[in-house]
N, C-alpha and C positions, 0 to 999 in steps of 0.2 A: 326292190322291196317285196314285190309278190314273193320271189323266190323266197324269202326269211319268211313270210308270214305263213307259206306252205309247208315250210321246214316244220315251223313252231305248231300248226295244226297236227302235223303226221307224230311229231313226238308227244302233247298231250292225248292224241288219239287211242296211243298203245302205250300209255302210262298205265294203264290196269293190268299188263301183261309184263310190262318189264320188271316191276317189284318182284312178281310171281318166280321171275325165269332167272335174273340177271345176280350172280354171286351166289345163288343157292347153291350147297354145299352136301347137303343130306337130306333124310327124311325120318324126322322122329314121329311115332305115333304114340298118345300118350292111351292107357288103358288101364288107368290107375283106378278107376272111378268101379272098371267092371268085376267080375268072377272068371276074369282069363287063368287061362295055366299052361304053364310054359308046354311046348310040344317040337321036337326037332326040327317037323317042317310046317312052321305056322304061318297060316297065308292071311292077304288082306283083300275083302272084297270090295265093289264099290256097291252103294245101294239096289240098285238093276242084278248084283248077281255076279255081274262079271267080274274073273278075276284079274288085280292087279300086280299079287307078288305071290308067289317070285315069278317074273317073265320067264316066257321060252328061254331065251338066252342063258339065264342065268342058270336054267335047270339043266342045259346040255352041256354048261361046266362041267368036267371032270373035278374040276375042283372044289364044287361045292359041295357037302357033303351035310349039310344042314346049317340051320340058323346059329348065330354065335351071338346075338345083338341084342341078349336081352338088359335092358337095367332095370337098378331095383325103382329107383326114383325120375322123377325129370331133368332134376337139378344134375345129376351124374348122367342124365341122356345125352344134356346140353355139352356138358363138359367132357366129351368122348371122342377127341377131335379126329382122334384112328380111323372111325368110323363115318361119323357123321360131318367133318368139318367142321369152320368156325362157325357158318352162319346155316344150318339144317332150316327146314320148313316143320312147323311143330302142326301136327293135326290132331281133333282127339276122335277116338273110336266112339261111336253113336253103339253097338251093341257085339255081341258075342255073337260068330254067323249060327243062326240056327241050323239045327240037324248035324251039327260038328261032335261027333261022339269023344274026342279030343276036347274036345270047348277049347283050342287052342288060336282058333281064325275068328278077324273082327273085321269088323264093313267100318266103312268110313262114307263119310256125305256126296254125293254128287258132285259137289262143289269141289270138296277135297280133290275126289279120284278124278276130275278135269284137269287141277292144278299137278298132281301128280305124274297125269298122263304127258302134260306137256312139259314136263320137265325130262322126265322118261327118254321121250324125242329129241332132248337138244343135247352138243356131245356132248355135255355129263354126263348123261345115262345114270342115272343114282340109280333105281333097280339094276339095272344090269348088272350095273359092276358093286352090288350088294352094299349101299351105301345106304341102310338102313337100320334103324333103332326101334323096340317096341319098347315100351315102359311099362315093364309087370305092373310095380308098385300098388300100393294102397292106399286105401281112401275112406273116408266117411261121409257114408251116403244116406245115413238120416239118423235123428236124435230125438230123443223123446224126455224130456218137451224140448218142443224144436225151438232155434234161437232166440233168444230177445223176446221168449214164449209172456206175459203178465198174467197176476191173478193163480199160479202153481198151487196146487193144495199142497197143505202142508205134510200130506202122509206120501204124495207124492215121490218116485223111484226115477231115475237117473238110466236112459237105456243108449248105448249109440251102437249100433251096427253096422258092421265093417264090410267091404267091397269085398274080399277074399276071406276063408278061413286063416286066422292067426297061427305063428307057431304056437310049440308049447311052451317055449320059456316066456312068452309075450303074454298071453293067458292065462300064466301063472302070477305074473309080475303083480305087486303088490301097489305099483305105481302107472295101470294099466287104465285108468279113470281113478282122477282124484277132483274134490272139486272144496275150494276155498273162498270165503269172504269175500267183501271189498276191500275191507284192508288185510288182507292176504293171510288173514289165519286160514290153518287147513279143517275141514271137516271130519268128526269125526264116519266114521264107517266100512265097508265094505265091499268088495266088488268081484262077483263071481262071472266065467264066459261061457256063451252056449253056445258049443261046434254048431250043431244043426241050425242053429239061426244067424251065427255069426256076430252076435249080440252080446256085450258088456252090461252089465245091471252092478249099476251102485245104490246100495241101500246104503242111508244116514242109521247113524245107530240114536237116535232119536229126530223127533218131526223139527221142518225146518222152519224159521225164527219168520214171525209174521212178517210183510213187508219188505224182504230183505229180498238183496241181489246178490245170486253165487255166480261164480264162473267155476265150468268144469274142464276139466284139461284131460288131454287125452296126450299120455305119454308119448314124444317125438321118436322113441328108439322101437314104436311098435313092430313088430314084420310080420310079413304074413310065410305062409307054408312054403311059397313057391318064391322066396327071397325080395320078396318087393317090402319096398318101407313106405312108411307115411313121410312127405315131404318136408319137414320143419313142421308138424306136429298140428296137432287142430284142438282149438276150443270156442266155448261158444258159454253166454250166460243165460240166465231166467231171473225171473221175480217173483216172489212168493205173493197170495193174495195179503191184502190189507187188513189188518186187524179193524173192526167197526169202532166205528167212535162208539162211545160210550152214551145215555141220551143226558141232552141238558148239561155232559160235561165239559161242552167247548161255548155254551152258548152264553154262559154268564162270567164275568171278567171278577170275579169276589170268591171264587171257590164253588161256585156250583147252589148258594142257597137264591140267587136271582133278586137280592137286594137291591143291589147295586145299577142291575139293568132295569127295576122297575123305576128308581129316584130319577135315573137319567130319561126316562118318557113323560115326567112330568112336567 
């Protein structure tokens, strides 16, 4: 009996490392979120500085001759079994490494570059033997008014800006922010894009209807310059502020002259 129950200690003991280690297949990092751009030999730091990719090894390939592993989305990261296998480890990049005149290498968590490292070590070797995915992609990383925002003034403009500069046909796109009702009438108006800020602006062609809630949809086929897309697309709603009551016109149940609520105090 001791001998099982020592067994059953040593196996929940390194259950926090077997998930980590055990079928892992590759290593996606996702960097959708940032202002990466693609670069032939783009590395991955861990927060400390030190570098994770590409190992020695990998670099004294002859055959390596730079990175090949970029995708546009997650969705096609996941789905890239060539590279990453069935079951990859997904991490996502914390920032773009500063001082990268490329802005091409991204750091990942302390946490991550542990789990990394000890996979690195077992014979997988996913760095070594170049078993890696970065995920260019795109993203939106803030909205103005931000989600589920209440009380929107009515003259109120429509801003979302994007993790990477867009292309130009995406920029151009007529269907690049639209935003519609509740019952899914579309809005009227317009939407021009600022390179330098990376920002969408939709103006309504007149102010929006008191009290109401839009959602605004940010076209799914967006892409950015360097081939990354938006993953199955983003939207997000608001509420306009309340129109005020009117005075004394909710307070009397007769039309408003207060007959009726005076007979009933008597």
């Amino acid at each position: 009996m001791r001998w099982v129950l020592w067994i059953m200690a040593a196996v929940l003991g390194c259950s926090s490392l077997a998930w980590a280690s055990d079928g892992v297949t590759g290593l996606v990092v996702d960097a959708s979120h940032l202002p990466l751009k693609r670069a032939r030999f783009p590395r991955v730091f861990d927060e400390a500085g030190e570098l994770l990719y590409p190992p020695p090894k990998l670099c004294e390939d002859p055959n390596y001759q730079g990175f090949e592993g970029y995708q546009p989305t997650l969705t096609e990261a996941r789905a890239d079994k060539t590279r990453v296998g069935a079951k990859p480890l997904i991490v996502k990049a914390l920032k773009v490494k500063d001082k990268d005149p490329l802005e091409g290498s991204v750091v990942i968590s302390a946490a991550d570059a542990e789990q990394v490292r000890a996979l690195n070590a077992k014979a997988t070797a996913l760095l070594d033997k170049d078993k890696i995915a970065i995920v260019i992609g795109l993203a939106v990383v803030q909205t103005k008014p931000a989600a589920d925002s209440k009380d929107v003034a009515e003259d109120a403009i429509v801003e979302v800006v994007f993790s990477k500069p867009l292309s130009d046909d995406s920029a151009r796109s007529a269907a690049l922010v639209t935003v519609k009702t509740a019952e899914g009438a579309a809005v009227a108006g317009s939407t021009l894009y600022a390179v330098s800020t990376k920002t969408a602006t939709f103006r309504p062609s007149s102010s929006w209807a008191k009290g109401t809630t839009y959602t605004v949809v940010v076209d799914k086929n967006a892409e950015a310059e360097g081939l990354g897309r938006l993953d199955g697309g983003y939207q997000f709603s608001f509420t306009t502020v309340v129109a005020p009551k009117e005075a004394g016109g909710a307070a009397t149940a007769d039309g408003g002259d207060g007959k009726k609520q005076k007979d009933e105090k008597k």
